[in-house]
C-alpha positions as CSV (number, residue, x, y, z in Angstrom):
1,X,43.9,51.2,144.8
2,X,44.3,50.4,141.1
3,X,46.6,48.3,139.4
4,X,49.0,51.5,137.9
5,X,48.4,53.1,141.3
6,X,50.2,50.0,142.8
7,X,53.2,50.2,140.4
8,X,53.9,53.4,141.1
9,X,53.6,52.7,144.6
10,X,55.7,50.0,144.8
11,X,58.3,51.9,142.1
12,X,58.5,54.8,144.5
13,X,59.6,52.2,147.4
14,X,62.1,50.5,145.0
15,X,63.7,53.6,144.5
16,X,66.8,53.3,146.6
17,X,68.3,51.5,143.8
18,X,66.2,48.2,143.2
19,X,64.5,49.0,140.6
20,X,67.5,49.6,138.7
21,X,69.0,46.0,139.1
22,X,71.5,47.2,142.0
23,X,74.0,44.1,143.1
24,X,77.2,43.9,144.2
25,X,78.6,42.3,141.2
26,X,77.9,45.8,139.3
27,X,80.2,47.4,142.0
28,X,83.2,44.8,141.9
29,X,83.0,44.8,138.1
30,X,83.3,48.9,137.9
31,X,86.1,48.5,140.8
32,X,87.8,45.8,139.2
33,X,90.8,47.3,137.9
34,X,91.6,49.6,141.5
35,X,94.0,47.1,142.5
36,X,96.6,46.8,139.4
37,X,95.4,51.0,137.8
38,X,94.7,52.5,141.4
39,X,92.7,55.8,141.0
40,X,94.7,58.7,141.7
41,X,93.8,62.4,140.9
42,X,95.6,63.6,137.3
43,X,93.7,59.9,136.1
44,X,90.4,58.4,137.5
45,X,87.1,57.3,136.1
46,X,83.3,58.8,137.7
47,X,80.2,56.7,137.1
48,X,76.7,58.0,136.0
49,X,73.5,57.2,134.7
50,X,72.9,54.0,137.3
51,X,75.2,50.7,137.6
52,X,77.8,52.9,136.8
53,X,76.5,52.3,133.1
54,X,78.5,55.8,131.6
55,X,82.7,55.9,133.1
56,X,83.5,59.7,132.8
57,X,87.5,60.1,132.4
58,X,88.4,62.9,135.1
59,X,91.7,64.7,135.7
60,X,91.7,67.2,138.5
61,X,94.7,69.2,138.4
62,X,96.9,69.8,141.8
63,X,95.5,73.2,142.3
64,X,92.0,71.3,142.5
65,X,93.1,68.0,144.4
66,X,94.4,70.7,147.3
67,X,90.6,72.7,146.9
68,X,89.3,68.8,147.7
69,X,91.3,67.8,150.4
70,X,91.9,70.8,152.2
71,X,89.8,69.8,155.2
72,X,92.4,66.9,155.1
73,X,95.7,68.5,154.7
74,X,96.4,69.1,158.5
75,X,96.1,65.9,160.6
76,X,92.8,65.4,162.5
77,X,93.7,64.7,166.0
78,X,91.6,61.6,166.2
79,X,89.4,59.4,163.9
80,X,86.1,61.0,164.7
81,X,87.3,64.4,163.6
82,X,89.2,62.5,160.3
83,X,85.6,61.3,159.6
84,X,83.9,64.5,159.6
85,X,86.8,65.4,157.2
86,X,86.2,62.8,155.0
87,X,82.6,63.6,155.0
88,X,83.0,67.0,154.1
89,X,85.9,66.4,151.1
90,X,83.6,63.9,149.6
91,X,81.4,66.8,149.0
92,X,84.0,68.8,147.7
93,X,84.8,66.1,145.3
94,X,81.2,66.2,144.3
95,X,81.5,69.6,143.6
96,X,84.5,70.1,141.1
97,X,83.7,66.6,139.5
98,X,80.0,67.2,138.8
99,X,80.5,70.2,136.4
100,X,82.4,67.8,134.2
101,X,80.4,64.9,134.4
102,X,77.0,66.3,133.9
103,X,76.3,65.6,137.7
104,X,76.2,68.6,138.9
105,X,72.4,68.6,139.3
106,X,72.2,65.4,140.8
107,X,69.7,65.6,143.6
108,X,69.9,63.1,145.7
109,X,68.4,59.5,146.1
110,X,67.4,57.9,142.9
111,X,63.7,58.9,141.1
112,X,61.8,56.8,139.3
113,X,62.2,58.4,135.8
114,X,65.7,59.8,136.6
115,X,67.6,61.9,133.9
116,X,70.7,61.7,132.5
117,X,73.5,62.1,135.0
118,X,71.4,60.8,137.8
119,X,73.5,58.7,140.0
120,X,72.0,55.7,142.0
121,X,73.5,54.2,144.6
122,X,75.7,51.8,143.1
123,X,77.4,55.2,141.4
124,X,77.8,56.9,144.9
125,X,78.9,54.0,146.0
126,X,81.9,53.1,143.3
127,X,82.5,57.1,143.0
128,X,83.3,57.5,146.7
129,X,85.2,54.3,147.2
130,X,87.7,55.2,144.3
131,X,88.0,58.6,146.1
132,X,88.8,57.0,149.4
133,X,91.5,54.9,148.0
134,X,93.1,58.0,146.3
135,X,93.1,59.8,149.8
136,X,94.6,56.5,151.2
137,X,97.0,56.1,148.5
138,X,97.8,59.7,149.4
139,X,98.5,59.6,153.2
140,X,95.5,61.9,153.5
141,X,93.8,59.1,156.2
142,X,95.8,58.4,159.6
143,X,93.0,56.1,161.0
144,X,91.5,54.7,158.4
145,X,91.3,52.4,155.1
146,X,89.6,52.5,152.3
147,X,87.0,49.1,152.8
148,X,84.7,47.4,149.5
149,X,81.3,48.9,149.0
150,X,78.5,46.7,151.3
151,X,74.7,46.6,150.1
152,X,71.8,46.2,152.4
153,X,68.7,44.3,151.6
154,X,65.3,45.6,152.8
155,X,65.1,46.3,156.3
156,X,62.1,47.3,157.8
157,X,61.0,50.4,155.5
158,X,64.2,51.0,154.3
159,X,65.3,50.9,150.7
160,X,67.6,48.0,149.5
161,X,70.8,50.5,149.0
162,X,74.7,50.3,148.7
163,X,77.9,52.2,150.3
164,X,81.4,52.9,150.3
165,X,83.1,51.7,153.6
166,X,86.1,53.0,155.8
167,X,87.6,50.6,158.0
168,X,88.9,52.1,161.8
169,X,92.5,51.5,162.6
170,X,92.0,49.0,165.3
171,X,88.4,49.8,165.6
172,X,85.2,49.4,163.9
173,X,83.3,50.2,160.2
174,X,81.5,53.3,158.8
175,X,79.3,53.7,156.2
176,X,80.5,56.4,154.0
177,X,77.3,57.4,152.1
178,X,76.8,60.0,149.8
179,X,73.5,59.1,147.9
180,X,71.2,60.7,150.3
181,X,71.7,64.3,149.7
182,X,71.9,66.7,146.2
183,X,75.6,66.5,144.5
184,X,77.9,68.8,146.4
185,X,76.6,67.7,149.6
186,X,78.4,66.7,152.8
187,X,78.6,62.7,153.1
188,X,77.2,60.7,155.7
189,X,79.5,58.7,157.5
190,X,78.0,56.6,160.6
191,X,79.2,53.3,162.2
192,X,78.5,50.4,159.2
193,X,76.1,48.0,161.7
194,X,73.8,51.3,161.7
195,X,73.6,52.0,158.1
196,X,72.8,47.9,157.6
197,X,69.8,47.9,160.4
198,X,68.4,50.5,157.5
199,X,69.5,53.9,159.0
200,X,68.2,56.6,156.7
201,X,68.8,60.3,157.3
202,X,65.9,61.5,159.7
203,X,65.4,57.9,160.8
């Protein structure tokens, strides 16, 4: 194999978010100000463009905020069905935000010479978690909490990758991960020691 060969190569498994300079520093600096300006749906910021490098300012008005959390509105009757809720409103977030953040087109995972409004997984990552905290901060979960976005080194052939966290009521922690699929998409939300022994859709 030649030397360009190689880079590629090794790009292409970098991908996840590596090769971007992913850390959790980039997270807690975009998610710094959640605590004393808590996102909530008439005023709330959407990153892009990797390591949330471009902060779109978003408004969704109540008309749209009900479109998102429909799924949500009427109590699940137990956290496993509140989780496939969640799942599913994350992609209906994805879907009324994109348009007006030029992510609409955003495929999924993270190429190696991504266009603009490509979202890595630091994005997903800070994106979803400000979305949980407004359906917290909403009474929208009964058996949940919004957690802090984890990262996950290499494990085996996965891809070094981040994701936004929900914490069980008296129970465990899930990995709510939207980087995997095309904008618009359906999360995926499994149990958090999954996601960090490098779960990847498909196995």
């Amino acid at each position: 194999m030649g030397r360009a060969a190689a880079i590629l190569l090794i790009a292409g498994l970098l991908s996840g978010c590596l090769s971007h300079g992913t850390s959790l520093p980039q997270a807690d600096r975009a998610l710094a100000t959640v605590k004393t300006m808590p996102p909530a749906p008439q005023r709330f910021t959407y990153c892009s463009d990797h390591n949330c490098e471009i902060e779109h300012p978003v408004s969704l008005s109540d008309a749209e905020w009900a479109e998102v959390t429909a799924v949500l509105s009427e109590a699940a009757a137990d956290a496993a069905a509140e989780r496939a809720a969640v799942a599913e409103s994350v992609g209906r977030f994805e879907r009324i935000v994109g348009p007006r953040t030029g992510t609409a087109g955003d495929p999924g995972g993270t190429g190696i010479f991504a266009p603009a409004g490509d979202l890595d997984c630091v994005d997903e990552a800070v994106n979803t978690t400000r979305f949980l905290i407004m359906l917290e901060n909403a009474g929208l979960l009964r058996f949940h909490s919004a957690g802090w976005p984890v990262h996950r080194a290499f494990v085996g052939n996965s891809r070094t990758h981040m994701t936004a966290v929900m914490r069980e009521a008296g129970g465990g922690s899930w990995a709510v991960d939207s980087w995997f699929h095309r904008s618009g998409a359906a999360a995926e939300v499994l149990p958090l020691d999954l996601w960090l022994a490098g779960w990847e859709p498909g196995g």
